[in-house]
N, C-alpha and C positions, 0 to 999 in steps of 0.2 A: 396755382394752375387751375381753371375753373374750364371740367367739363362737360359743364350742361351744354347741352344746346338748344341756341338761341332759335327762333324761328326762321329768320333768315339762312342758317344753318343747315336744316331741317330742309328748307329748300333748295339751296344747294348741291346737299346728296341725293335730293329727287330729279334733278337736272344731271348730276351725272348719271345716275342708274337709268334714266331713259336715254341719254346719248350712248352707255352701253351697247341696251338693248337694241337701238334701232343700227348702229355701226358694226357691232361684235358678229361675225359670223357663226351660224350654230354650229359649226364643223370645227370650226376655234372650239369653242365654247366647250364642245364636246370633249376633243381631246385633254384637256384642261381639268375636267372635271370626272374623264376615266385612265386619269396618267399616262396618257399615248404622246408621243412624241412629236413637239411642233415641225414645221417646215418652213421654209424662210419668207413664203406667202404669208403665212398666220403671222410671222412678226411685220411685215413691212406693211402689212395692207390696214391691219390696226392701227400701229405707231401713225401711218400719215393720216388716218382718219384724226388720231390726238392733235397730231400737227395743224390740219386743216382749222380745226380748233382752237387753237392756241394753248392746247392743255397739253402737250408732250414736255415741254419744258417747264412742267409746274415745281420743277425746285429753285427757278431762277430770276432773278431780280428783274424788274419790270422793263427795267431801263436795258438790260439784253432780251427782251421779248420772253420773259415769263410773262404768269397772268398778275402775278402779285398778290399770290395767297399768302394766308397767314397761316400759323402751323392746324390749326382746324381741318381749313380746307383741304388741307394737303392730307392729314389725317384721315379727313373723309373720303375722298378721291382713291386713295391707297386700298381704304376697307371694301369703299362698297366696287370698287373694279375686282378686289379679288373676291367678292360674294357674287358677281355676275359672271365667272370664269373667265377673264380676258388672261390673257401669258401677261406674264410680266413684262414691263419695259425692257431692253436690252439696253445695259446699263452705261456701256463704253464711251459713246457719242455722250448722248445727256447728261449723267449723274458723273461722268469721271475728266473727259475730255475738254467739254464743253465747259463745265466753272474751271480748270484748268486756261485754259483759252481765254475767258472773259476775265478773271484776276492776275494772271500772268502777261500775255500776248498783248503785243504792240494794235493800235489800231489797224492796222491792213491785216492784221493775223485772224482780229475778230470779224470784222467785215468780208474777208474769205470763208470762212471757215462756218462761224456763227448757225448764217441760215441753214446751211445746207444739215446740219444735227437738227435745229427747230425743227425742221419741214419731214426728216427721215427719209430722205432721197438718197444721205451719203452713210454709207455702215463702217462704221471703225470695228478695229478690235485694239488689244493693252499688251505690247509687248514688253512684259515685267519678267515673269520666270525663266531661267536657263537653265538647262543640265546640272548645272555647277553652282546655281544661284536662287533660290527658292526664298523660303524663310531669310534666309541669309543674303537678302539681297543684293545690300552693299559689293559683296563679292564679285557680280556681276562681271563677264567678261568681250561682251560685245563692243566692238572698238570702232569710234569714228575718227578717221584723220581728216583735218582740215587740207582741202588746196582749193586755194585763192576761194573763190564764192561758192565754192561745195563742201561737203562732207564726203570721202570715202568710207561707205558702215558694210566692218563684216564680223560676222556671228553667228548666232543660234536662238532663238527663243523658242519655249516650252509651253506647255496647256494655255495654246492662246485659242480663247474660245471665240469661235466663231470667225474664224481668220477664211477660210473659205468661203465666206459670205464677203468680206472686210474691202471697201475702198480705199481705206487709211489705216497705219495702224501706228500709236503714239508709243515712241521706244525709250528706255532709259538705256545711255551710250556713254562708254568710258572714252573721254576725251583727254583725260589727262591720269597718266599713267603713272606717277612720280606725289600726287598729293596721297592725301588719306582717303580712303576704300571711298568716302562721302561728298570729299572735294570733290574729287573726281571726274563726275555724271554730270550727262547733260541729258536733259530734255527734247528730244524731237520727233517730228513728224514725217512720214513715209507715204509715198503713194505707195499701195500695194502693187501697183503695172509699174512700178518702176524695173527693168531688167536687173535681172540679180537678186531677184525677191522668189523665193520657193514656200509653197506652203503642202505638209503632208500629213495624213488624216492620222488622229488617232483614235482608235475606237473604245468608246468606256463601257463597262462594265453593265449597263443597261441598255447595249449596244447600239446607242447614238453617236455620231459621228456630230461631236460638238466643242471638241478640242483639237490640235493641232500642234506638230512642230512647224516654224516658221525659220527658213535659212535665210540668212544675208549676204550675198558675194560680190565685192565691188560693188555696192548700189552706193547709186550716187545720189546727191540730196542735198540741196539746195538751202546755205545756210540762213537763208529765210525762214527753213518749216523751224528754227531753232526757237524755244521758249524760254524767255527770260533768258540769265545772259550763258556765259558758255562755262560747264562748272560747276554751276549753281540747281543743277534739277531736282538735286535730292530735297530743295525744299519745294516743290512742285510736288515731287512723286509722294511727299511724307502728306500733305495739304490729298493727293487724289487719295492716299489710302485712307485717309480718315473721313472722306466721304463714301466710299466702298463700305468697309466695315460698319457705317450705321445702317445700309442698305444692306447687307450682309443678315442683318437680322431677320428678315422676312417674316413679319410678326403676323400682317394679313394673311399670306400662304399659308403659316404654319395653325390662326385661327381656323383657316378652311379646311385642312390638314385635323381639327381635330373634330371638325363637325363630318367628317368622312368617318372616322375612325367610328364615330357613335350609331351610323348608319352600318356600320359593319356587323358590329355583334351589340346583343341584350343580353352577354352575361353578366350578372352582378358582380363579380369577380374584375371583370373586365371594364364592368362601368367606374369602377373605383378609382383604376387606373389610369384611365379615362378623364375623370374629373382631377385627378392629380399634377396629367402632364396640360388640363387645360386651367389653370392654376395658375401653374410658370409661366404659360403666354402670358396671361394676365400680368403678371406682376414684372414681365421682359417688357409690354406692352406701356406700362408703367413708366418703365425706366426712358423707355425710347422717347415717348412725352414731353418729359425733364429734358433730354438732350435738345430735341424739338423747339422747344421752350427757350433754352440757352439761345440755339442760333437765331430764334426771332425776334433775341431782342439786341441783336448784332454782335452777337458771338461765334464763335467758329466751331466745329466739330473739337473735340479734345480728346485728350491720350483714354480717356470714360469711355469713349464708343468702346475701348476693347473687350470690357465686359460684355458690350451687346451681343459683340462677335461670338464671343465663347458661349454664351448660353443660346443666341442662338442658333448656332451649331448644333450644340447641346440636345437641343428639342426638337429642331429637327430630325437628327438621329433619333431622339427617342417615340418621335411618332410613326418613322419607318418600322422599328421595334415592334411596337402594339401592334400594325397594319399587321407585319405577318402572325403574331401572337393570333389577330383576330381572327385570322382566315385558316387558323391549325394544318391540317395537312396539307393542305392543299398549297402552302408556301413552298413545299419541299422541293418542287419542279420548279426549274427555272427557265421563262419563258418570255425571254429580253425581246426576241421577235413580236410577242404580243403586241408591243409597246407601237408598233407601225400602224397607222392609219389604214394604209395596203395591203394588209395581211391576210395571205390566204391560209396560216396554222389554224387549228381548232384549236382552244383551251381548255387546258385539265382544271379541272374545278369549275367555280361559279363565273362569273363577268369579272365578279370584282376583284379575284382572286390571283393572277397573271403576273400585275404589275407590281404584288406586295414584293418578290425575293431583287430579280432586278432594281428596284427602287432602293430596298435596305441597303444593298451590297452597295448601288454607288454612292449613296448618300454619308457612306465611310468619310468621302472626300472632303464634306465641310469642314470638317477641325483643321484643314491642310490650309484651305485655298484663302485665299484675302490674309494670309498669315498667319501660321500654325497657331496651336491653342497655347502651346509650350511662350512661342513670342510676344503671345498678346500677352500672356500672366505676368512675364518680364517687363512688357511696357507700363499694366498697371502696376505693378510692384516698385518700379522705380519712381513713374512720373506722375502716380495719383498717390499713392501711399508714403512714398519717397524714404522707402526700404533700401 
């Protein structure tokens, strides 16, 4: 794995970091880079700026309208958008739905569907989790019945992020009641205006309204939106989560994440600390590479991402940590409101100091979400170690 870079390289991250600058809004840019909370302007009006570009689909093979990066580009593209503060991609359409769509789905499925992710005109969200069904997904109990060219889907899904925003949302549906918890599922697709579709806010702990329960009653659905064949979605849903859980890592954020931390405090104490948790990015950074590496030379994500997952869970959490260490008292208040662009609160302490307790508290969530820490240990224990 050789990461020098080439000249042509080198110009390449100069071409993204000026498309940045001239597209990124500073009022983006801003909240990004003092933990305030996006709004669905800031994701859509970037994304199609990528779109416009041909770079929002930079993880996807040329022949479905990626640019046809090799893992460099994609490398660099990653770093330097999160060194100019743009949000993150929203991951559901692109990185989940979208290869989903293009290795599964029939031609009229990609030809529907396709552009409208490219372009970010159409917003998905992932309906995976249920009350009943988390970690333990197989369990799942949302039920589709077939009559004649529809599906009847009724159920429940949990922290589906961003379903409030969502034109589509792509659901794992127990179709067959009688095989193994895994036979079982099927893969499909929902307009969100379809009647019988309820979505209601749940407020997290740094008090954004960025998850959601999502009900099903009688909707009806068209055995068209169905992927691959009827049954078989758990290998669809097992192929999205191991695309999730490399993105899962967020090694760019968490590099920005630790050149925060260094701007926070010059105690020697704390620089130590400092240089410790920026270490492990390094060496998560590392790892991601390798995997990178793997898929470029036409290999597919593997049961290894899970490590990514968990460390970078890991480090995240632990640079929430140092954030309120850094900021000493002043963490004590919690002032989740801060976090609004709109806000008329004043803040106790400095600027920077508002977002550290809010941030900590909900960043708990990583070791849950894309699959507990507990599951992922199990998947490498069995399927890399083969314990």
């Amino acid at each position: 794995m050789d990461l020098a870079l080439k000249p042509e390289h080198q110009a390449f991250a100069d071409e993204v970091r000026e498309f940045a600058r001239k597209n990124l809004s500073p009022a983006t840019k801003e909240k990004t880079l003092s933990g305030k909370h996006y709004d669905r302007d800031d994701h859509v009006v970037w994304q199609q700026a990528l779109g416009r570009q041909g770079w929002l689909t930079y993880t996807w093979p040329k022949k479905y309208g990626g640019p046809g990066w090799g893992v460099t580009e994609r490398y660099l593209f990653e770093n330097v958008l999160a060194e100019e503060g743009a949000p993150r991609i929203i991951p559901f359409g692109v990185k989940m739905v979208g290869p989903v769509i293009y290795t599964f789905g029939t031609a009229e499925q990609k030809e529907r569907f396709l552009p409208g992710i490219a372009a970010s005109t159409v917003a998905w969200c992932q309906g995976y989790s249920e009350p009943g069904a988390g970690s333990d997904l197989a369990n799942l109990r949302t039920r589709a019945v077939r009559e004649g060219d529809h599906y009847i889907v009724n159920g429940q899904k949990t922290w589906t992020s961003y379903a409030h925003w969502g034109d589509w949302i792509f659901c794992l549906v127990r179709t067959n009641t009688e095989a193994k918890p895994q036979e079982g599922i099927s893969f499909l697709l929902i307009d969100m205006k379809t009647p019988g579709v309820t979505v209601r806010p749940i407020i997290m702990l740094d008090g954004a309204h960025a998850v959601n329960d999502v009900f099903l009653d009688n909707v009806k659905v068209p055995v068209a939106n169905l992927i691959g064949k009827e049954n078989e979605g758990w290998t669809c849903a097992k192929f999205l989560l191991a695309n999730e859980r490399l993105g899962i890592a967020e090694v760019p954020a968490s590099k920005r994440g630790v050149g925060m931390l260094r701007a926070l405090s010059d105690d020697p104490s704390m620089a130590e600390r400092i240089a410790d948790i920026d270490l492990q990015v390094q060496a998560l950074e590392m790892s991601e590479l390798r995997a990178l590496s793997t898929m470029a030379l036409g290999g597919a994500p593997g049961p290894e991402v899970s490590t990514l997952k968990v460390r970078g869970s890991e480090i995240q959490q632990r640079i929430a940590e140092l954030a309120m260490e850094a900021v000493g008292e002043y963490a004590a208040p919690y002032q989740p409101g801060m976090l609004f662009h709109d806000t008329n609160e004043t803040p106790v302490g400095p600027d920077h100091a508002p977002p550290a307790a809010p941030r900590y508290f909900n960043m708990r969530k990583t070791s849950i979400y894309g699959g507990s820490t507990e599951i992922q240990k199990n998947i490498v224990s069995k399927m890399v170690l083969g314990l």
